[in-house]
C-alpha positions as CSV (number, residue, x, y, z in Angstrom):
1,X,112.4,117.8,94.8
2,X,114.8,117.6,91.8
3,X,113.9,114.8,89.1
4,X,115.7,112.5,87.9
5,X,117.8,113.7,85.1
6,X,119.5,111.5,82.1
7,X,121.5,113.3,79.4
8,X,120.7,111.9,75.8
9,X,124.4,110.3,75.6
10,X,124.3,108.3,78.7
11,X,123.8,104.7,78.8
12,X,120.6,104.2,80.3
13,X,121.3,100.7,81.9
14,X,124.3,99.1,82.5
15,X,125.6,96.4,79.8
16,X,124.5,93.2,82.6
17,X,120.8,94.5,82.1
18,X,119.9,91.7,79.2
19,X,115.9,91.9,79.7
20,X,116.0,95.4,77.1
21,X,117.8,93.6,74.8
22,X,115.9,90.2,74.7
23,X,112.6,92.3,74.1
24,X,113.9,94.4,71.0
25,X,115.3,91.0,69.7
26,X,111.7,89.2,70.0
27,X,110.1,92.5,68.4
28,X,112.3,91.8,65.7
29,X,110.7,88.1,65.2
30,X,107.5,89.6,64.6
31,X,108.4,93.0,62.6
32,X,111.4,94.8,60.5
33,X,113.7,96.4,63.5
34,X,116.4,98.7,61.6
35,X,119.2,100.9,63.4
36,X,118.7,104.6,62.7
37,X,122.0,105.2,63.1
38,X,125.3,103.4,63.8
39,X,125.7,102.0,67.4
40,X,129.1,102.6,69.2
41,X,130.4,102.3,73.0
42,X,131.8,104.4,74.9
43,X,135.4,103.9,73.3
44,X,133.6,105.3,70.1
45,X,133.8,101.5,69.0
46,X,131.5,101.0,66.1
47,X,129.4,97.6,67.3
48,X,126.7,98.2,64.0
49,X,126.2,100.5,61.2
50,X,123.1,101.9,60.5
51,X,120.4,100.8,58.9
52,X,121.0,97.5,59.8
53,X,118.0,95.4,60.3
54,X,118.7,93.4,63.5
55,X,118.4,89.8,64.6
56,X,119.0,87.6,67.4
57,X,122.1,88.2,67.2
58,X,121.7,91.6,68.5
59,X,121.9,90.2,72.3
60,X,125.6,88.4,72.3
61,X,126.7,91.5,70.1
62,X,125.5,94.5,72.5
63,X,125.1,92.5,76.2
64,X,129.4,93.1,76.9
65,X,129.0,97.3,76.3
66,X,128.4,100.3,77.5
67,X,126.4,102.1,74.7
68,X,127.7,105.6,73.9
69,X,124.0,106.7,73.6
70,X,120.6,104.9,75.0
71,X,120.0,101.8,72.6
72,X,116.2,103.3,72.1
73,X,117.9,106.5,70.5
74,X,119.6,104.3,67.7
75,X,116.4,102.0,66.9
76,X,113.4,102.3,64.6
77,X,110.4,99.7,64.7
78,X,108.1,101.6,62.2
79,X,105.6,104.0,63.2
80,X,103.0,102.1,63.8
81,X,102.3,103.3,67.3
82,X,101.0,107.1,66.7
83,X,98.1,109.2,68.2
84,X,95.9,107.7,65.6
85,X,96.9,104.3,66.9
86,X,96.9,105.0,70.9
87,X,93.2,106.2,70.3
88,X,92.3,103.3,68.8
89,X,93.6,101.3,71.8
90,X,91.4,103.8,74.3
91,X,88.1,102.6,72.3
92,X,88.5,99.1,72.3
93,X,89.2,99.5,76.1
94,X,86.2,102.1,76.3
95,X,84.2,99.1,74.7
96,X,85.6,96.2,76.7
97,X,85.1,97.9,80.5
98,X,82.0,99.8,81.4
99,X,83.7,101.1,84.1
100,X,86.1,103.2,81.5
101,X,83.0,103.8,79.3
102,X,81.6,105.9,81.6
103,X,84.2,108.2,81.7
104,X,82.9,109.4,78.0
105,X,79.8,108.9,77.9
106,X,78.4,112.1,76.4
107,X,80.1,113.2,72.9
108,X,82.1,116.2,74.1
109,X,83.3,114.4,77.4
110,X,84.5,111.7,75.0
111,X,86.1,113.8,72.3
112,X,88.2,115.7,74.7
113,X,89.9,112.7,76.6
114,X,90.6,111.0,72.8
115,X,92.0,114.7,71.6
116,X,94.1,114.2,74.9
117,X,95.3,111.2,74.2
118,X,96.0,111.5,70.2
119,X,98.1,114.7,71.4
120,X,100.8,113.2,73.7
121,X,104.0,113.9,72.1
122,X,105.8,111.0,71.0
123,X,109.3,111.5,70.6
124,X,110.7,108.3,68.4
125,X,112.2,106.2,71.5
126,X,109.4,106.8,73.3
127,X,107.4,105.5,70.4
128,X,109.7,102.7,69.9
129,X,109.3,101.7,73.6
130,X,105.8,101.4,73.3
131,X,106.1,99.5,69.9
132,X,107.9,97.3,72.1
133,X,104.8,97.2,74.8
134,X,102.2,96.6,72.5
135,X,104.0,93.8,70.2
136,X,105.5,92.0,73.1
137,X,103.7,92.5,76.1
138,X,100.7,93.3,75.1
139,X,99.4,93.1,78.7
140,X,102.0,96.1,79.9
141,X,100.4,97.9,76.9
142,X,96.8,97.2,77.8
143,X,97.5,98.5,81.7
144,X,99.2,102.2,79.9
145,X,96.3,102.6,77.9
146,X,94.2,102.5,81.0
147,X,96.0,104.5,82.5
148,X,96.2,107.1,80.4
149,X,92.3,107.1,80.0
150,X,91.7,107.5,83.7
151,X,94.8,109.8,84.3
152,X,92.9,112.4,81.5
153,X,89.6,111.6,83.2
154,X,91.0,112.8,86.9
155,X,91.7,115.7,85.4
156,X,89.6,117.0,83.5
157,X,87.1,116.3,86.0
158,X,89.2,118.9,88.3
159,X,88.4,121.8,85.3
160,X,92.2,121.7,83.9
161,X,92.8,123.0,80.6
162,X,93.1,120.1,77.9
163,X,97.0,120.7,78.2
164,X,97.3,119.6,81.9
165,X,95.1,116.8,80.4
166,X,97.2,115.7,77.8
167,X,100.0,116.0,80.2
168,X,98.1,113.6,83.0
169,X,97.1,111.6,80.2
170,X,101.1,111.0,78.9
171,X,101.9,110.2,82.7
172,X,99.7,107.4,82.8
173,X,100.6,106.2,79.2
174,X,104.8,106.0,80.5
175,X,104.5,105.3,83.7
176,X,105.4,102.1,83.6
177,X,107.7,101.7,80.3
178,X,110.7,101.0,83.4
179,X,108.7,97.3,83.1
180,X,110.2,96.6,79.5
181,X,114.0,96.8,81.2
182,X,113.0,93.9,83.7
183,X,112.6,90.2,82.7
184,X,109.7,89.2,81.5
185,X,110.2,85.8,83.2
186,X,110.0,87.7,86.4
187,X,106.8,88.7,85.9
188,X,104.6,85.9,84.9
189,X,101.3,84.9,87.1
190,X,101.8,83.3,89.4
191,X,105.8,83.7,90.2
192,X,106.8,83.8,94.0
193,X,109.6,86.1,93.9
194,X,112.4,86.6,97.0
195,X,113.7,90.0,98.1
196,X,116.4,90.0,95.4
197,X,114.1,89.1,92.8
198,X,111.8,91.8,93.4
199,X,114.3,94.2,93.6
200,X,113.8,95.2,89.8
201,X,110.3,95.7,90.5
202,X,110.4,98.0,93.2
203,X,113.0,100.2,91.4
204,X,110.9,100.4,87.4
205,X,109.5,103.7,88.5
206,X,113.2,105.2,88.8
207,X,113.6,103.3,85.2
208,X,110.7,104.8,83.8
209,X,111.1,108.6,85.0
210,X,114.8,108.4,84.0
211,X,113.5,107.2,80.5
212,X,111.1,110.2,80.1
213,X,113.2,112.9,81.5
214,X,115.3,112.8,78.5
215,X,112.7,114.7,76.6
216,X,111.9,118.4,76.6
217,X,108.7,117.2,75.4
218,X,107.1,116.6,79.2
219,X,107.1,119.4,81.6
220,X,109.3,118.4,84.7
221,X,106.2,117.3,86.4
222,X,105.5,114.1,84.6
223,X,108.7,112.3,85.1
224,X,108.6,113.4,88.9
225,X,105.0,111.9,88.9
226,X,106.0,108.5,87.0
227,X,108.9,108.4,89.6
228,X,106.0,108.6,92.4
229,X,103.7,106.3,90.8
230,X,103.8,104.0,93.8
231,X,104.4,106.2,96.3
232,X,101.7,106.3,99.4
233,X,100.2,109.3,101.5
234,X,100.7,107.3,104.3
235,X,104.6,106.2,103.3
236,X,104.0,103.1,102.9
237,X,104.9,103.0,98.8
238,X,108.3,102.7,97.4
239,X,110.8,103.5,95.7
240,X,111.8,106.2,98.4
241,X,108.9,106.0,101.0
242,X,107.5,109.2,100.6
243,X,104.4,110.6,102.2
244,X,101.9,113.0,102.5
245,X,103.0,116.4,100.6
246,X,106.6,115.1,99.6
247,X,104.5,113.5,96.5
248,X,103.7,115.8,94.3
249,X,99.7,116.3,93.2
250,X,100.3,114.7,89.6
251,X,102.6,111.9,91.5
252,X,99.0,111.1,93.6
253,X,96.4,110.9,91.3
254,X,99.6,108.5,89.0
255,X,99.6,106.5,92.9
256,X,95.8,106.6,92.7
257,X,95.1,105.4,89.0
258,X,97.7,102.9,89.4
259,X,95.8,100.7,91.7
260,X,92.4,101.2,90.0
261,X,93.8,100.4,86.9
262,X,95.4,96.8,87.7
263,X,92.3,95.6,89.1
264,X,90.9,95.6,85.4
265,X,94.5,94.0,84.7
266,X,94.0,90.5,82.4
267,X,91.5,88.5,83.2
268,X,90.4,89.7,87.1
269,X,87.2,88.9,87.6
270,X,84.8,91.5,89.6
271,X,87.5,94.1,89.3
272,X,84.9,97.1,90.0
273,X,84.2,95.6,93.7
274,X,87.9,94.8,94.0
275,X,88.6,98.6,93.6
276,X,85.4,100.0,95.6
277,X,86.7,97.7,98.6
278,X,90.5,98.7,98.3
279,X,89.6,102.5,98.6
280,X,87.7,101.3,102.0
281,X,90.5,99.5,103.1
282,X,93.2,102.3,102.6
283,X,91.5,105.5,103.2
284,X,95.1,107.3,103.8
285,X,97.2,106.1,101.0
286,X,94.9,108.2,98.3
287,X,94.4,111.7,97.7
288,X,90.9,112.1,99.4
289,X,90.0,114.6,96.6
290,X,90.4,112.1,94.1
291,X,88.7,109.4,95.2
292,X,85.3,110.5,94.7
293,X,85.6,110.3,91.5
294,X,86.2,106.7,91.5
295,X,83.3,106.3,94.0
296,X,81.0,107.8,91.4
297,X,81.9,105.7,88.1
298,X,81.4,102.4,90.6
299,X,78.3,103.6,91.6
300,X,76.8,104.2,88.3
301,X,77.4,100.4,87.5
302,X,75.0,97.6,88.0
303,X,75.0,95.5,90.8
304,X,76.0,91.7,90.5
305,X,73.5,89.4,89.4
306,X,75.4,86.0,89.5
307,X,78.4,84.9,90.5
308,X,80.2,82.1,87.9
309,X,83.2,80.7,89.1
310,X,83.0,82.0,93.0
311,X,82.4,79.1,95.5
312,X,80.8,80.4,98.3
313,X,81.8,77.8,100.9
314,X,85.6,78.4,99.8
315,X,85.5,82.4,100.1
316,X,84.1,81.7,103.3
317,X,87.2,79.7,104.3
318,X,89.2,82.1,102.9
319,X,88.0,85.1,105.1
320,X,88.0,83.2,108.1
321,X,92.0,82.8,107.4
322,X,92.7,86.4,107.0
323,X,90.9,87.2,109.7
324,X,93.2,85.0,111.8
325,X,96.3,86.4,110.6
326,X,94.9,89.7,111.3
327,X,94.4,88.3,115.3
328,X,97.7,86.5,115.0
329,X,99.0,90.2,113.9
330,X,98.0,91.8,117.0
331,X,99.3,88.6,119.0
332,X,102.9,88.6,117.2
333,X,103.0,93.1,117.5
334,X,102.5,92.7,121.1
335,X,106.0,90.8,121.6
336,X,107.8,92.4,119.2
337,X,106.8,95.8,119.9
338,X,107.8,96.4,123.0
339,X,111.5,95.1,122.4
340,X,111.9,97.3,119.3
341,X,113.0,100.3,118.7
342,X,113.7,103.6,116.3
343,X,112.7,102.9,112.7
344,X,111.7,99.3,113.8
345,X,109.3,100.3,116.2
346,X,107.9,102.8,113.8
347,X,107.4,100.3,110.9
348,X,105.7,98.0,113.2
349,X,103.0,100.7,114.6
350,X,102.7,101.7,110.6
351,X,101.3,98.0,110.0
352,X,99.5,97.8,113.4
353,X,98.0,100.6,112.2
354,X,97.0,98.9,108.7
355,X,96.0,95.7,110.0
356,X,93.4,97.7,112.5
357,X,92.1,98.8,109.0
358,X,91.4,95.8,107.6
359,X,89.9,94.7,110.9
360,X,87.2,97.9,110.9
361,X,86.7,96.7,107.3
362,X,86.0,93.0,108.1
363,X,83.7,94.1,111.3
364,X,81.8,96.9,109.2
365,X,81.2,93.5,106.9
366,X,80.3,91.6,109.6
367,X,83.0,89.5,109.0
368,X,83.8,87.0,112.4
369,X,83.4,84.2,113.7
370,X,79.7,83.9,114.4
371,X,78.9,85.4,111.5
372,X,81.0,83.1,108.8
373,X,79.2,80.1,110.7
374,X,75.9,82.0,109.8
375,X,76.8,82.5,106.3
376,X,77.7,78.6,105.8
377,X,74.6,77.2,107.9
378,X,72.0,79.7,106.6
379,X,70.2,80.2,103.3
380,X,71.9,80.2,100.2
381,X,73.9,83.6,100.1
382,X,73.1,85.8,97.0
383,X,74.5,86.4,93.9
384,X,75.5,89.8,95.2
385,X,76.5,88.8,98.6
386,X,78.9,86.1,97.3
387,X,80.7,88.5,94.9
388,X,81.1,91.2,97.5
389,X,82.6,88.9,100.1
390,X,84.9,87.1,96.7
391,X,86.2,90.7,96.6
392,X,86.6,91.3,100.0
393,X,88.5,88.1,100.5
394,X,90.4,89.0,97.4
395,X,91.4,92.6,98.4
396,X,92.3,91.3,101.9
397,X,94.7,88.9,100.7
398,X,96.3,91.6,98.3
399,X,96.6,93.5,101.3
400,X,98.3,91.1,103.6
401,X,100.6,89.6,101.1
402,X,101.4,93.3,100.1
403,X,102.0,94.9,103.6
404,X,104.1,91.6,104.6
405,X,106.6,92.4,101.4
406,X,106.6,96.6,102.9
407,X,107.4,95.5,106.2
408,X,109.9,92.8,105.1
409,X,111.2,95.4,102.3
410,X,111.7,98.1,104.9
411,X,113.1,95.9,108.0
412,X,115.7,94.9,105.8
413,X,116.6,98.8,104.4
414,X,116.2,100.1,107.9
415,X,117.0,97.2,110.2
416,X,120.4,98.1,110.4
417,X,121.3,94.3,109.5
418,X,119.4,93.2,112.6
419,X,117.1,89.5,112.1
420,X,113.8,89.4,111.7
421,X,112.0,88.6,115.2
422,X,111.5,85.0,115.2
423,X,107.2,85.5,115.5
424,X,107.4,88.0,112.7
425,X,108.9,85.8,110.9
426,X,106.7,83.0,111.4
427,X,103.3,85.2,110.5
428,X,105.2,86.6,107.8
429,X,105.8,82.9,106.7
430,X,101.9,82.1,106.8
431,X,101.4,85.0,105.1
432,X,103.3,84.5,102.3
433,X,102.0,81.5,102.3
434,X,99.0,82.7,100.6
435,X,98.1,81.2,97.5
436,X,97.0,84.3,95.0
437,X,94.0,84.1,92.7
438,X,93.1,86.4,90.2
């Protein structure tokens, strides 16, 4: 598969993409943001000299052009963000998670995933780019850091030489600088976005690759893999669907770390059983050979003790919801299925075949009807009980809401412009009804 490619002198996004622009001009609120050189379009216009410090006026002054060269190229925000700096950033999120502790826990282990990490090159956009991160969104900045930690950790748990470590480790630090060129309005908790507004989300990994391909710094490997970072074994991931083999091995253990790492995203709570039940949940979406390696730091953590802030008699509730849309699920496929056909009738057996996942899962937990009854008329449940079925409610509802945007996401790209059945549409309705809780 070819990568994406972007020469250094064309315009990275088109001049309608403000969300760029509004970020470098809040940077520049908070520290000195000066033009490295002078700024033209592509009529060899000159819009700014350089070494210009800029202002909010930047926006109304650049938002109408085509740049001649990728703003990022012309931009300096200090050099605050070096090696020194991003292994500074690992420790304090060593220090916060005991789950990322454990991945250096003895001296030398440590040593060579910081030595990793201080050693990603950092060619000056890509530096000003995570300025940008780690000033303005500090939570986009928090999630690369992770992900650079457990990217280095994957691999050097394989035996690869501390290059194919720094590598992983840079994959997981740039994956997701696509996010800065989307609105940040878009992306606060709690925002219910349609089809259109998601659209920007769905196509960041294509941002980010395109962003990183620029540089003969990274082997051709790591932009294909940041391209893939939400790709699926089974096909279920975006941007282009891909499965099994057509991800490349760098592009699976990205896929992989990705959704480990935004379970420890903000302020989740329980993230470690959140991630120990989604592996159960979605056995063929991961590389099998990684995933023990998760299993092993979660199992090396202590148990639950108490539970603040989980009501048991709600999570209850809650299960016995999702396990009625997953009955209504098998209810509504039964209709539909046998009227559809070609890539219709294949994306419907794909999330038949997810939702009989989540059922095994929520039988194997002795999750249905007699049993919720049990759990709400009995004894007190534990401390450790009530967390583990929290998460379980938790990662079930991820997993609805997430396979009701794939199969609305994928009816509309492969419908052929055919409506949504009428009973899809209603348990898609109740579905994204959902409300989400941390």
């Amino acid at each position: 598969m070819n990568r994406p490619t972007a020469a250094p002198s064309a315009p990275l996004t088109p001049p309608e993409d403000p969300a760029f622009l509004k970020a470098v001009t809040e940077l520049a609120k908070r520290r000195p943001v000066v033009t490295s050189r002078a700024i033209h379009n592509l009529q060899g216009i000159k819009l700014l000299e350089g070494g210009v410090v800029i202002d909010e006026g930047l926006y109304e002054r650049l938002l109408s052009h085509r740049l001649s060269r990728p703003l990022d190229e012309s931009l300096n925000g200090g050099t605050a963000m070096t090696g020194a700096a991003l292994v500074e950033a690992a420790e304090a999120a060593m220090a916060r998670w005991p789950f990322f502790a454990l991945m250096g826990q003895s001296g030398r282990v440590r040593s060579m995933l910081l030595e990793a990490i201080k050693a990603i090159p950092l060619p000056a956009p890509v530096v000003f780019h995570l300025t940008l991160a780690r000033e303005t969104r500090a939570s986009l900045f928090d999630h690369c850091i992770l992900m650079a930690l457990l990217c280095a950790h994957l691999v050097r748990e394989g035996g690869a030489p501390i290059q194919d470590i720094t590598m992983a480790a840079a994959a997981g630090l740039l994956h997701d600088l696509g996010m800065l060129h989307i609105d940040a309005d878009l992306l606060e908790a709690g925002n219910r976005l349609n089809g259109d507004e998601r659209r920007p989300l769905y196509v960041h990994p294509v941002t980010s690759s395109m962003l990183i391909a620029r540089f003969h710094e990274y082997p051709k490997q790591v932009p294909r893999a940041i391209l893939e970072h939400h790709e699926m074994l089974d096909g279920s991931g975006y941007p282009r669907g891909l499965a099994g083999q057509g991800i490349s091995p760098l592009g699976r253990l990205l896929s992989l770390a990705e959704v480990v790492t935004a379970m420890f995203d903000g302020e989740r709570q329980y993230p470690e059983q959140r991630v120990s039940l989604l592996l159960r949940m979605n056995p063929k979406r991961y590389d099998e050979s990684l995933v023990p390696s998760i299993h092993r730091l979660l199992g090396a953590l202590p148990q639950a003790t108490e539970a603040p802030g989980v009501d048991a008699a709600e999570v209850v509730d809650r299960l016995g919801l999702h396990a009625g849309l997953l009955d209504q699920w098998r209810e509504v496929v039964a209709v539909v299925l046998p009227q559809a056909d070609g890539d219709a009738a294949v994306l419907l057996e794909s999330v038949s075949e997810q939702a009989e996942t989540l059922q095994r899962v929520l039988f194997e937990a002795g999750i249905t009807a007699g049993q919720l009854g049990m759990f709400t008329e009995g004894a007190p449940l534990s401390p450790g009980l009530t967390v583990d079925l929290w998460a379980l409610a938790q990662e079930l509802q991820w997993n609805l809401r997430a396979t009701a945007n794939q199969l609305q996401r994928r009816w509309r790209s492969g419908g052929g412009g055919r409506p949504i059945p009428s009973e899809l549409g209603l348990w898609l309705d109740d579905v994204n009804a959902l409300d989400l809780h941390s």
